[in-house]
N, C-alpha and C positions, 0 to 999 in steps of 0.2 A: 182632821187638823192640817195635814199636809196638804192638804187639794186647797183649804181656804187662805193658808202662807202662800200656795204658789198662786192662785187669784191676787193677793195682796202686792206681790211682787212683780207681778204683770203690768196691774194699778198702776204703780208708782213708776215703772221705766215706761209707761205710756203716755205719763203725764208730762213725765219729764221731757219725754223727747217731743211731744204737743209743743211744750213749752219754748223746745228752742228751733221747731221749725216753723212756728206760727207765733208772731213775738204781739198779737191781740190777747194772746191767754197768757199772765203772768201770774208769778207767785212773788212773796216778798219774805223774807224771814229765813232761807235757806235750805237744809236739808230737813230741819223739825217741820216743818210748814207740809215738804213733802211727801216726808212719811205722815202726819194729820192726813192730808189732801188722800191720797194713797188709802189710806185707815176709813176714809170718809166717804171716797169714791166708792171702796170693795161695798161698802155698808147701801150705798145707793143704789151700787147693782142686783144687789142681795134682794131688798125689799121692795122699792120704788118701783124701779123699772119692770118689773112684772106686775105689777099693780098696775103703772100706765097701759104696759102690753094692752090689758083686760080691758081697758076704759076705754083704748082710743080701737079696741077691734073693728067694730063697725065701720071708720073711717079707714082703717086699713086695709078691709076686704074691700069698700066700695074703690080705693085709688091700686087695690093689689099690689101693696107691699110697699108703693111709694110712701106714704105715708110713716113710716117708721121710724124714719132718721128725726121725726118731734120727738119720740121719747128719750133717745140719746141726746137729744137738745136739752131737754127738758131737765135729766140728770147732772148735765156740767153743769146747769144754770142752777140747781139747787146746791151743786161741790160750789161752785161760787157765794151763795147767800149760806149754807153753813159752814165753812174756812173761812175764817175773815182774811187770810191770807195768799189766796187764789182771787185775782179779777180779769174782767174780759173789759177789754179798751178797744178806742176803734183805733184801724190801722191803715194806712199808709200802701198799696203795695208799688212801687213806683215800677212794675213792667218789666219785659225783658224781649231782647232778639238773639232770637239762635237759628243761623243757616235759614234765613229769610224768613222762619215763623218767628209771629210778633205777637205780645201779649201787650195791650195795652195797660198803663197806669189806671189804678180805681182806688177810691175810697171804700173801706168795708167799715159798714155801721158796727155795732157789737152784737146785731142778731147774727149778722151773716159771720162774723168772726168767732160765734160760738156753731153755728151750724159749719164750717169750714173746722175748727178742734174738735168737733165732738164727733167728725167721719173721721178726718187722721188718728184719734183717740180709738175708735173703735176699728178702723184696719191695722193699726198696731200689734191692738188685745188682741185681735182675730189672728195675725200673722203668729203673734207669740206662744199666743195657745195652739195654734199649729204646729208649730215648733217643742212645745215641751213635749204635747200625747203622741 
C-alpha cells in the first residue's frame, strides 16, 4: 500500500511539473483533475505499459531499446483520452540564444509535444524514484 501511494505521488508531481515546463501538455479543472490524472497515470503504468512492453518487444530488440519511448507515448496519449481534463495542443517554442548557442524557433505538432512530455514525464519519475529508494 505504501509502495503504490508513493507511485501515486511521483505521478502527480511529474505531471505537474510536465505541465509547467512543457505548456503543449495541459490540464484544466485544477488540483481534482490532477489527482484523477495522477490516479489514472499510476493505473496506466500499472497495467498498459507492460502489456505494450510485451507487444512492441520484437520492435524493441530489432532498434535495441530505441524503440521504447512509443510506449511512454503511448500511455500519455491514453492519460489524455481517459481524463477528459489533460490535453496535448501544439506549441509554439519561439528559440532561444545563450553565449552564441542558438536554438532555433519550431512548431511542435501534438505528436512531437506528447513525445517531448512523456521523456520529461519519465526522467522525472525516474529522478524521483531515485530519490525516494
Amino acid at each position: 500500500m505504501k509502495t503504490l501511494l508513493r507511485y501515486f505521488l511521483i505521478n502527480i508531481t511529474s505531471l505537474w511539473v510536465t505541465t509547467k515546463i512543457i505548456p503543449g501538455l495541459t490540464y484544466a479543472g485544477g488540483f481534482k483533475t490532477l489527482l484523477i490524472g495522477g490516479l489514472a497515470f499510476a493505473v496506466i503504468n500499472i497495467f498498459l505499459v507492460p502489456l505494450l512492453k510485451i507487444l512492441l518487444l520484437p520492435l524493441n530488440l530489432f532498434t535495441l531499446g530505441l524503440f521504447a519511448w512509443v510506449t511512454n507515448v503511448l500511455a500519455l496519449y491514453a492519460l489524455t483520452t481517459l481524463v477528459s481534463g489533460f490535453h496535448l495542443v501544439t506549441y509554439h517554442f519561439r528559440g532561444f540564444v545563450y553565449n552564441g548557442f542558438s536554438v532555433p524557433p519550431v512548431d511542435l505538432s501534438t505528436f512531437w509535444v506528447a513525445v517531448l512530455a512523456s521523456l520529461c514525464i519519465g526522467l522525472i519519475t525516474h529522478i524521483l524514484q531515485w530519490l525516494v529508494h
